[in-house]
One Martini backbone bead per residue (centre of mass of N, CA, C, O) as a GRO file, in nm:
protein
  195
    1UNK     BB    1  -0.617  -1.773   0.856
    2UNK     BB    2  -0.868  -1.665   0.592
    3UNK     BB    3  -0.978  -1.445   0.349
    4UNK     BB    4  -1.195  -1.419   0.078
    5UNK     BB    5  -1.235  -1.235  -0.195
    6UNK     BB    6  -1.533  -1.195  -0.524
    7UNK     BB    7  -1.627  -1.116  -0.761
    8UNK     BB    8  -1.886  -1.152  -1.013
    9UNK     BB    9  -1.670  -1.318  -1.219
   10UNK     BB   10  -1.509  -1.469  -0.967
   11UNK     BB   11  -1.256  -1.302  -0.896
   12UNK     BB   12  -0.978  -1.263  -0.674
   13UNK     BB   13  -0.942  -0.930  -0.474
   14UNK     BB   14  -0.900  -1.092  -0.197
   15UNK     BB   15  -0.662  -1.167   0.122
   16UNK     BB   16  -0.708  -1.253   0.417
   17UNK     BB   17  -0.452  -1.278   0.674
   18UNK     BB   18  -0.448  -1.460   0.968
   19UNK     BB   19  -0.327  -1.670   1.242
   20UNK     BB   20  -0.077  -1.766   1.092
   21UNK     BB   21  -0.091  -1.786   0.763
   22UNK     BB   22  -0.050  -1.877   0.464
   23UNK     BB   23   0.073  -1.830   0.084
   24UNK     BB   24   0.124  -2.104  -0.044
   25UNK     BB   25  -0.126  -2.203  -0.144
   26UNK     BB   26  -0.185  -1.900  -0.315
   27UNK     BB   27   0.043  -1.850  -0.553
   28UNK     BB   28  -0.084  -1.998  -0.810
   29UNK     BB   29  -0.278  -1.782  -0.873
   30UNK     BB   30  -0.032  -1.532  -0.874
   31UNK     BB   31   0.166  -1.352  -1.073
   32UNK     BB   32   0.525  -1.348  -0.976
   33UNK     BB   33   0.781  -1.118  -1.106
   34UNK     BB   34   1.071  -1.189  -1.025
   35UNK     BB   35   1.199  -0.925  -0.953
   36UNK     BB   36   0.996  -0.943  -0.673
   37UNK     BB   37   1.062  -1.262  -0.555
   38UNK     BB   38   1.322  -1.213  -0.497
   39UNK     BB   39   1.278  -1.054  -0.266
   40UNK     BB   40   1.352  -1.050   0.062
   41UNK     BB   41   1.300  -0.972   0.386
   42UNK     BB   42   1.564  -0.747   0.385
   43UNK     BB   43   1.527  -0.631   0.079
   44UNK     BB   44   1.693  -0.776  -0.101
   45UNK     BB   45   1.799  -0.843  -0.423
   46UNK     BB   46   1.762  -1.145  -0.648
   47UNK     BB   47   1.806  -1.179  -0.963
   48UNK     BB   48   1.871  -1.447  -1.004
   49UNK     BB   49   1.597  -1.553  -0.852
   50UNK     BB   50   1.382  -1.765  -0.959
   51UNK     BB   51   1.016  -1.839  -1.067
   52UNK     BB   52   0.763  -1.996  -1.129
   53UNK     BB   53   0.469  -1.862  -1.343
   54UNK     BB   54   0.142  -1.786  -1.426
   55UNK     BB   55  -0.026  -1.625  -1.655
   56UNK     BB   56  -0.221  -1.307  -1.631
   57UNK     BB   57  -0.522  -1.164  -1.675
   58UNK     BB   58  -0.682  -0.888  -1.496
   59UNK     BB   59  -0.940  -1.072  -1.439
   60UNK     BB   60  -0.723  -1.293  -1.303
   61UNK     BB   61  -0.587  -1.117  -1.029
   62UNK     BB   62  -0.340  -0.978  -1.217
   63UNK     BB   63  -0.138  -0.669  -1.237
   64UNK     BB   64   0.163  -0.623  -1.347
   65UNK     BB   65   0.289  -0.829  -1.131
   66UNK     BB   66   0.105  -0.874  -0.809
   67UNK     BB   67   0.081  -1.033  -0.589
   68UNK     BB   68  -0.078  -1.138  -0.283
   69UNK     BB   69   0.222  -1.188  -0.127
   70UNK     BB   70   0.315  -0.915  -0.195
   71UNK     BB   71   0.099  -0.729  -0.068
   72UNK     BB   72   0.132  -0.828   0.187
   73UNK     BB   73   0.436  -0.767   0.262
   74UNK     BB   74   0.366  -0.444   0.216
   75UNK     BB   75   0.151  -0.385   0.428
   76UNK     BB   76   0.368  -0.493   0.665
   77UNK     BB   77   0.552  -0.252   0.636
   78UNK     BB   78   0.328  -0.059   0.779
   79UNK     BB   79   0.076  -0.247   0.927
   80UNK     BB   80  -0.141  -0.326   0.723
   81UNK     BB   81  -0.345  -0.376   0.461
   82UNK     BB   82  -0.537  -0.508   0.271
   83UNK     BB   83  -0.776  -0.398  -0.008
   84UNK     BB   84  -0.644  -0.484  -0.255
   85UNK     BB   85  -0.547  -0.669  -0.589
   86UNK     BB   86  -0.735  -0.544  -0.754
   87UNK     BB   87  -0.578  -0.374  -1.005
   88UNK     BB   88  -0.436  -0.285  -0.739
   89UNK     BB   89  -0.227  -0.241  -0.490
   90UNK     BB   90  -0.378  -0.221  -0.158
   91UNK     BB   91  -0.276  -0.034   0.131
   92UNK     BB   92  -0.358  -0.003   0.486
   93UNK     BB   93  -0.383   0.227   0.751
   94UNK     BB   94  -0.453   0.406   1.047
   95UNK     BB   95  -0.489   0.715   1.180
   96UNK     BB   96  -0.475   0.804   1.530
   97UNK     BB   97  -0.732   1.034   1.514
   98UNK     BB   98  -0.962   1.241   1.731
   99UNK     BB   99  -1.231   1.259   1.501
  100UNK     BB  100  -1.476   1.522   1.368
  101UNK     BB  101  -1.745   1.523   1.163
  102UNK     BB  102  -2.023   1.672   1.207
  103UNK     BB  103  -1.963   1.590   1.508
  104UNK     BB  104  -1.846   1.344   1.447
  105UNK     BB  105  -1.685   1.025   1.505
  106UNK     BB  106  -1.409   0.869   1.335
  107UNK     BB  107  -1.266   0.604   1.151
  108UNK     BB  108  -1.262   0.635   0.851
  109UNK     BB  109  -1.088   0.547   0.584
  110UNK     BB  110  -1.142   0.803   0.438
  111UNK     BB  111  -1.015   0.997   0.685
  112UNK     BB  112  -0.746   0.807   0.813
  113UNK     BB  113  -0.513   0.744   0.630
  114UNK     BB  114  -0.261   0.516   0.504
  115UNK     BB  115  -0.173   0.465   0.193
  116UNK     BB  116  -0.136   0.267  -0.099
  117UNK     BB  117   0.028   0.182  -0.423
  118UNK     BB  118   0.046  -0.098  -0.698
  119UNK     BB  119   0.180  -0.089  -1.040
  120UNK     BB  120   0.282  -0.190  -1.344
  121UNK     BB  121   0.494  -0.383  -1.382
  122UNK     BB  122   0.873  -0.363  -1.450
  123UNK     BB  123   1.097  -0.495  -1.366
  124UNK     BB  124   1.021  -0.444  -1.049
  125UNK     BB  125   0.900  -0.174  -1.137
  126UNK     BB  126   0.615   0.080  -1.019
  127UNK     BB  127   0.339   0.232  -0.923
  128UNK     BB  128   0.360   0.483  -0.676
  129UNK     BB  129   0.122   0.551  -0.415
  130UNK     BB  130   0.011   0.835  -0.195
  131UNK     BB  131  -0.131   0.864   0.123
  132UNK     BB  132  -0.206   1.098   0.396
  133UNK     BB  133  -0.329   1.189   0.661
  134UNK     BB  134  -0.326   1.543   0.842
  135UNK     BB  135  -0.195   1.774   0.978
  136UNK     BB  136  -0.097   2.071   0.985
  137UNK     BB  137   0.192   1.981   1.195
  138UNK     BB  138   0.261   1.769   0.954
  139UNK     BB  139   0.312   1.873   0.650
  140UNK     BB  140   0.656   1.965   0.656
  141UNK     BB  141   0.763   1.725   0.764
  142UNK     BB  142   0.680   1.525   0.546
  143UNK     BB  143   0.788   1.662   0.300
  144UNK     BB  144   1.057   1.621   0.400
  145UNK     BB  145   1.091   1.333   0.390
  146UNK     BB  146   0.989   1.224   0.113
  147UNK     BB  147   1.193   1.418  -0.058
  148UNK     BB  148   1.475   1.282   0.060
  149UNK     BB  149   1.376   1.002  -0.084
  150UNK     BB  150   1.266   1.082  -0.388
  151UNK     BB  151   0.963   1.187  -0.330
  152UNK     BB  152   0.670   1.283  -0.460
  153UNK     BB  153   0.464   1.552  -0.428
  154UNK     BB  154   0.146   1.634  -0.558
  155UNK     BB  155  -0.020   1.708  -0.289
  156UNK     BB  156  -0.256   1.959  -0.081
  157UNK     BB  157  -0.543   1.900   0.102
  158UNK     BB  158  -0.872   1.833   0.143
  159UNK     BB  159  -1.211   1.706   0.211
  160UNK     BB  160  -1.359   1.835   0.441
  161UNK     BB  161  -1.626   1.971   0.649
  162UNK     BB  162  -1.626   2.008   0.946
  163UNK     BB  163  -1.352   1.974   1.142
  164UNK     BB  164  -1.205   1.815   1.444
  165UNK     BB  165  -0.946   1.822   1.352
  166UNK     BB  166  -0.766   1.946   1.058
  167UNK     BB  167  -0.764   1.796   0.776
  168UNK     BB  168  -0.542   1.671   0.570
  169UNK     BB  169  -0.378   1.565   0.237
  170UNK     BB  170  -0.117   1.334   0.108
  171UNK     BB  171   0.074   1.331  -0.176
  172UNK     BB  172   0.239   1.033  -0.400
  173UNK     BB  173   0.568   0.955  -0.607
  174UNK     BB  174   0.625   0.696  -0.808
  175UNK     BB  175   0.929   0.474  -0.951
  176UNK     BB  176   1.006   0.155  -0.851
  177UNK     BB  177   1.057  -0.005  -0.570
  178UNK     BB  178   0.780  -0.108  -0.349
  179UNK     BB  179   0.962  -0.177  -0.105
  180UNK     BB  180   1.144   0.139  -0.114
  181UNK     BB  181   0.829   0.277  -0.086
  182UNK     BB  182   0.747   0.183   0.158
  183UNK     BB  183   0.977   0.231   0.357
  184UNK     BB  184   0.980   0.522   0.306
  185UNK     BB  185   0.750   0.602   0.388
  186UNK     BB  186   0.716   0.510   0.701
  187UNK     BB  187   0.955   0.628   0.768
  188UNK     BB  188   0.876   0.936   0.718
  189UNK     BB  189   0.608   0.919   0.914
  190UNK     BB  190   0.778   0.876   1.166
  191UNK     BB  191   0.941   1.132   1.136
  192UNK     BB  192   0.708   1.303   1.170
  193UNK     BB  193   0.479   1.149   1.353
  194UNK     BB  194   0.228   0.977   1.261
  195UNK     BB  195   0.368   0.700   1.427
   0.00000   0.00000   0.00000
């Protein structure tokens, strides 16, 4: 089973796939650049492996080659969801943290993400974002796990003001394979203890 949402022109902004459903059916939708829908999912590259493929503009739904079967597949290598494939690909899940802004519990993805986004792909390399609440006992090893896999740490910094526990935020970038920034972020994510 699937739920789809339409901007105001029409255009499909996201798909959100549940319940065993396909994305066989949808992926005429969104044009899949041959150097990312070639990768297997066990991660491999497969640069002979072409497929046919649509071309679209910005408002058609696909923005630098990211179809939404291919953000999907990104969401899931780290357990999160589609927030939106256009103009940017953005998976996110929440981080697990008891956590309460102006005395009052918070569950809200603005407080709480662990988010990525992927654009402008360019033969299979795109500009890879992330973003993570982070606790302060958690700033150093996150950065050093980021680091060692050769992604840029850009800021940490707060958000909130009156929260508890401090809430503090570090973001990272690259470019890259998508799906190698993917599984970096989560390895990273994983071994500083975050997951």
């Amino acid at each position: 089973m699937g739920r789809r949402e339409y901007d105001r022109h029409g255009n499909q902004n996201f798909l959100e796939c549940f319940g065993g459903c396909s994305f066989d059916g949808f992926e005429e939708d969104f044009m899949m650049v041959p150097e990312v829908e070639a990768e297997s999912e066990f991660g491999h590259h497969h640069p002979g492996k072409k497929k046919h493929h649509h071309q679209h503009d910005h408002q058609g739904g696909n923005v630098g080659g990211i179809s939404m079967s291919t953000c999907q597949r990104l969401a899931n290598i780290i357990g999160g969801a589609v927030i939106t494939s256009t103009p940017a690909c953005v998976v996110q899940r929440n981080r697990n943290i008891n956590a309460t802004i102006l005395g009052r519990r918070t569950r809200s993805p603005l407080a709480l993400p662990f988010a990525l986004s992927f654009e402008d792909n360019r033969n299979g390399r795109t500009l890879n974002l992330g973003e993570s609440v982070v606790l302060q006992e958690e700033i150093n090893p996150l950065m050093t796990a980021l680091r060692k896999r050769g992604i840029i740490v850009t800021a940490v910094h707060n958000h909130w003001l009156f929260d508890q526990p401090r809430l503090m935020y570090m973001h990272w970038e690259n470019t890259g394979d998508p799906f190698q920034f993917a599984r970096n972020s989560f390895e990273a994510a994983r071994e500083a203890g975050l997951f």
